[in-house]
N, C-alpha and C positions, 0 to 999 in steps of 0.2 A: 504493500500500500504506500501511496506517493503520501507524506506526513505534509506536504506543502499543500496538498490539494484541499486537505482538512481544513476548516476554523479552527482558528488556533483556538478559540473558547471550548469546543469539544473536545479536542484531543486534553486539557487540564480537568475539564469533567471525566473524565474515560478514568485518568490519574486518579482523580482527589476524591471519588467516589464509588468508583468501581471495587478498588483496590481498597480503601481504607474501610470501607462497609465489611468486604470479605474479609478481610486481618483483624475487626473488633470483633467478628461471629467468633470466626476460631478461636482471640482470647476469650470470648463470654463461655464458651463451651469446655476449654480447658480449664476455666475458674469453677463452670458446672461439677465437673468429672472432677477436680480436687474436694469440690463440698461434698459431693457424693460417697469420695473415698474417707471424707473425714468423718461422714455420719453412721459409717459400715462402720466405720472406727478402723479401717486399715490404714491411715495414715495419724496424726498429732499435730494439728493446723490448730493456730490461733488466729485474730481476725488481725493481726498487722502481718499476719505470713500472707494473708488475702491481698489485703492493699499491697503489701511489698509485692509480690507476684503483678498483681493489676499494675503497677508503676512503673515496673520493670517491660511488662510486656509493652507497654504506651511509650516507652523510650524508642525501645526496638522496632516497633513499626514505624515510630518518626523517624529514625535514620537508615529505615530499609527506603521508608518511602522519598525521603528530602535523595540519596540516590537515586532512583529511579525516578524522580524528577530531574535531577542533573543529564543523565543517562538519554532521555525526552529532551530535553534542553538542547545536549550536545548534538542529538541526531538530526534536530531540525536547522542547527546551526550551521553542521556540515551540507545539508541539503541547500541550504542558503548559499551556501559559499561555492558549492557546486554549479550553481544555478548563476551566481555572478559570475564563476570562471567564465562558465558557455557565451555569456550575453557579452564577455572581455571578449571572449576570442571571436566572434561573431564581428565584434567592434573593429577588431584587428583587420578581419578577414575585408572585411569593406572598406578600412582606410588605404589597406593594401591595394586591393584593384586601383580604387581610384588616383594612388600614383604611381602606381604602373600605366595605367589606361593612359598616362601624361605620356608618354613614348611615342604612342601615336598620334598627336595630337599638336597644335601650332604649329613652332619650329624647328621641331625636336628631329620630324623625319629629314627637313632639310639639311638640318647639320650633320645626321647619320651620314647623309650621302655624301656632303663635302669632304668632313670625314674619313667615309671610306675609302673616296678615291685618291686624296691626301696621302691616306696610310698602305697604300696598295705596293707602290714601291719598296717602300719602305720596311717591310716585316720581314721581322727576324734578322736585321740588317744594325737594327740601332745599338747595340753592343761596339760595334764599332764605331771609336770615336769620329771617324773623322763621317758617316752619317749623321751618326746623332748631333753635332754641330750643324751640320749643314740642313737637319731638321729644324734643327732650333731656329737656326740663323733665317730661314724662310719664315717662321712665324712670328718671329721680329721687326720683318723685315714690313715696306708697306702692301708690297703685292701678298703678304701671307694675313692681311687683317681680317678679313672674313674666317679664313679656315682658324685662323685664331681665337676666334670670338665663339665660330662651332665646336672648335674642339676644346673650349675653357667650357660653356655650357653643359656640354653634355657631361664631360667628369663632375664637373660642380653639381651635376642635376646626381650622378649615380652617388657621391660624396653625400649627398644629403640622403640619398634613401636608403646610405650604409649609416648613416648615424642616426636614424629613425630608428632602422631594427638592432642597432647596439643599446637603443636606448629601452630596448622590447616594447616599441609603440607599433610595429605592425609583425605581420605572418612571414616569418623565416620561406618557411614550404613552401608557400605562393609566391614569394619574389623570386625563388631558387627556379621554379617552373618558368618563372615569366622574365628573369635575368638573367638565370645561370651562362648561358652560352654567349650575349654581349657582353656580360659583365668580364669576364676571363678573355674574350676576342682583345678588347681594349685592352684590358691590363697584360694579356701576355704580349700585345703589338707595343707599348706603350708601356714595362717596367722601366727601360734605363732612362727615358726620357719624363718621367715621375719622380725616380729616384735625382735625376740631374737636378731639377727644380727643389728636390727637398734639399741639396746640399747650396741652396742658394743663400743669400745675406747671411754669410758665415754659418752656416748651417741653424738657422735660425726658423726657417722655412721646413722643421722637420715633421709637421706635423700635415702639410699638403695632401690632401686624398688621401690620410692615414688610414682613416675604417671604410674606403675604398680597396684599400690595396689589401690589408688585414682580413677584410669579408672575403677578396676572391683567395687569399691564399689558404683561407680556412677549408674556401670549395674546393679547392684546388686535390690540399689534403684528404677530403671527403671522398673524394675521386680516387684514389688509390688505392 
């Protein structure tokens, strides 16, 4: 039975009465069966051995039952918290789409293409220093200002939606399905020329696309 589904007012009637009616029968019946035994005369009861029995028994059912309220307490509290989990991850799941669905959308596809054809030459190439300067040096330069602008965008857009889910404000599993393969494309076209810019203004710049780079090598890792 769902305990959520319940009025919380019944499920403490079900407790406070169900329970405590049945526990004062059974002491009235075992105080019965003691008077019984004392008037056979097989047992030697006075009447505070009465009350001390009745007193003792009315403890014992207050902390049978103050548990088994905790016990009610705790299981609806867990169902609660359950219940928030789902409605989190629910939350998650739909803030996730919504920026990922930003991929395809504005300028985003334009830059991909700038981008890709940008980086086409280029891969697996930038280990060598004297590309990856002459990468650089083009995006510096004034004819590389657009692809500069695409290719600062788009890191800076996936930069932000690696510090969203380090921050676990969206769905790991759904970006993984809907990133995995550009996220890694870029970063493995595009490690030394990441790492180049973090060792920039005396290495002060070390923090540039950090949970960019951090997210794909973690995928990276997943992968093997």
């Amino acid at each position: 039975m769902n305990i959520l589904k319940k009025e919380p007012a019944k499920g403490e009637i079900t407790i406070k009465y169900s329970y405590l009616v049945i526990s004062f029968v059974i002491l009235f019946i075992l105080e019965f069966i003691l008077a019984y035994l004392k008037y056979l005369k097989i047992i030697d009861l006075n009447f505070s051995d009465f009350t001390s029995f009745f007193s003792s028994g009315i403890v014992a059912i207050g902390l049978i039952y103050t548990a088994r309220s905790l016990s009610f307490q705790y299981e609806i509290n867990k169902l609660k918290i359950d219940k928030d989990d789902e409605l989190l991850n629910l939350d998650k799941l739909r803030f996730t789409y919504e920026l990922t669905s930003e991929w395809f959308k504005s300028n985003f596809p334009h830059n991909a293409e700038i981008v890709r054809r940008f980086m086409e030459p280029y891969k697996g190439k930038l280990s060598d220093n004297n590309y990856l300067d002459q990468f650089n040096n083009f995006l510096n330069s004034e004819k590389g200002l657009e692809t500069r602008k695409a290719l600062s965008s788009n890191l800076n857009y996936f930069e932000s939606i690696s510090l969203l889910l380090g921050d676990n404000l969206i769905d790991e599993r759904s970006l993984k399905k809907a990133f995995k393969t550009v996220f890694l494309l870029y970063y493995d076209n595009l490690k030394e020329y990441i790492e180049f810019l973090q060792r920039g203004n005396g290495g002060s710049n070390v923090r540039i696309y950090k949970n960019f780079v951090e997210l794909c090598q973690k995928w990276h890792k997943d992968s093997n």
